[in-house]
N, C-alpha and C positions, 0 to 999 in steps of 0.2 A: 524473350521480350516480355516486361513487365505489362497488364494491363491497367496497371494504375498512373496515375500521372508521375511526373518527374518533380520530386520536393527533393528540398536540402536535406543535409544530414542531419541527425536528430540534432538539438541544443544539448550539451553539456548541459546536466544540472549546475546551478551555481553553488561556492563556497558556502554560503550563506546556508542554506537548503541543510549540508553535510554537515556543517557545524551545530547546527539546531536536534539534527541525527544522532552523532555525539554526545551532546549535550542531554539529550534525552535518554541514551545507553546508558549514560553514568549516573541520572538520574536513579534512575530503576534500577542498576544495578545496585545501587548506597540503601535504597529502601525496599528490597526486596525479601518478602519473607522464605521463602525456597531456595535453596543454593544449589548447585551443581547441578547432574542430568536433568535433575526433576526441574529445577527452576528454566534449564534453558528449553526443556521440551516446554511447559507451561507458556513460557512467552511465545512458540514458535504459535504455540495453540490458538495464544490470543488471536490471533489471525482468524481463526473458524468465526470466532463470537464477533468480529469487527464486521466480518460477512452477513452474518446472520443479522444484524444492523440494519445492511443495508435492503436484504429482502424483508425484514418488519417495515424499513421507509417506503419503500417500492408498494406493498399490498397498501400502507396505508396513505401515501399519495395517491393513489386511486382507487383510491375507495372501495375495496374487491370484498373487506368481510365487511359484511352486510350488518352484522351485531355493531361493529364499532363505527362504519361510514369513514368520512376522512379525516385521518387521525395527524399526517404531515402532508407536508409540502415539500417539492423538485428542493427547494435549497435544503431541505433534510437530508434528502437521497443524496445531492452534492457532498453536504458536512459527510455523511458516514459514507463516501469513498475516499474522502478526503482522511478517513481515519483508517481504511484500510489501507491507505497506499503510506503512512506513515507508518503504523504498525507493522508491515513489509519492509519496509528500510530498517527499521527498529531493529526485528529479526534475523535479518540479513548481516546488519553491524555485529551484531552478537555472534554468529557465527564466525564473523571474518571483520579484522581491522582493514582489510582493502576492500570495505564496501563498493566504496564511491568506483573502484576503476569492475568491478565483479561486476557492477549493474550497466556501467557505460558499455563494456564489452559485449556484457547479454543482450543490451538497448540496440548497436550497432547489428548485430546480430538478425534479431527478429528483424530488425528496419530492412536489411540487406536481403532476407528470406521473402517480406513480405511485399515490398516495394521493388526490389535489384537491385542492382548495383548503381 
């Protein structure tokens, strides 16, 4: 028995969401200066720097180096997850045209692990 409360199951992402994914794949793939291993390892990469983003937003929404003080704000730290969790889909389409059902499966997944059944 779970000790967490009883929630529905995750929302499908919507169409909307996937198409924007898509659309941003073919982007970068049309203006990409890298091709092949290198270029898809390079995108996978972008992920580290999208993180590393968001711990520069994190020290400097709170003020922690002392030389700079506060440098952003909670809605910086929001935008730059909101850039890793697209850069992640991004990555993911590239590796696989069945993002949308790879992610729903792995979604359902953890939900099932973390929450139960």
């Amino acid at each position: 028995m779970s000790d967490h409360p009883s929630s529905p199951p995750p929302h499908v992402p919507d169409a909307e969401l996937w198409e924007s994914i898509e659309d941003l794949c073919g982007w970068l793939d049309a203006n990409r200066p890298v091709d092949g291993p290198d270029g898809l390892l390079l995108r996978i990469l972008k992920l580290s720097e999208e993180v590393g983003e968001v711990a520069q937003a994190v020290v400097g929404a709170t003020g922690q180096n002392p030389r700079k003080g506060t440098t952003h704000t909670w809605d910086d730290v929001r935008s730059e997850l909101c850039d890793v969790a697209v850069t992640a889909l991004v990555a993911l389409r590239t590796l696989t045209p069945d993002a949308r059902e790879v992610f729903v499966r792995h979604l359902e997944g953890v939900t099932r692990r973390s929450l139960g059944a």
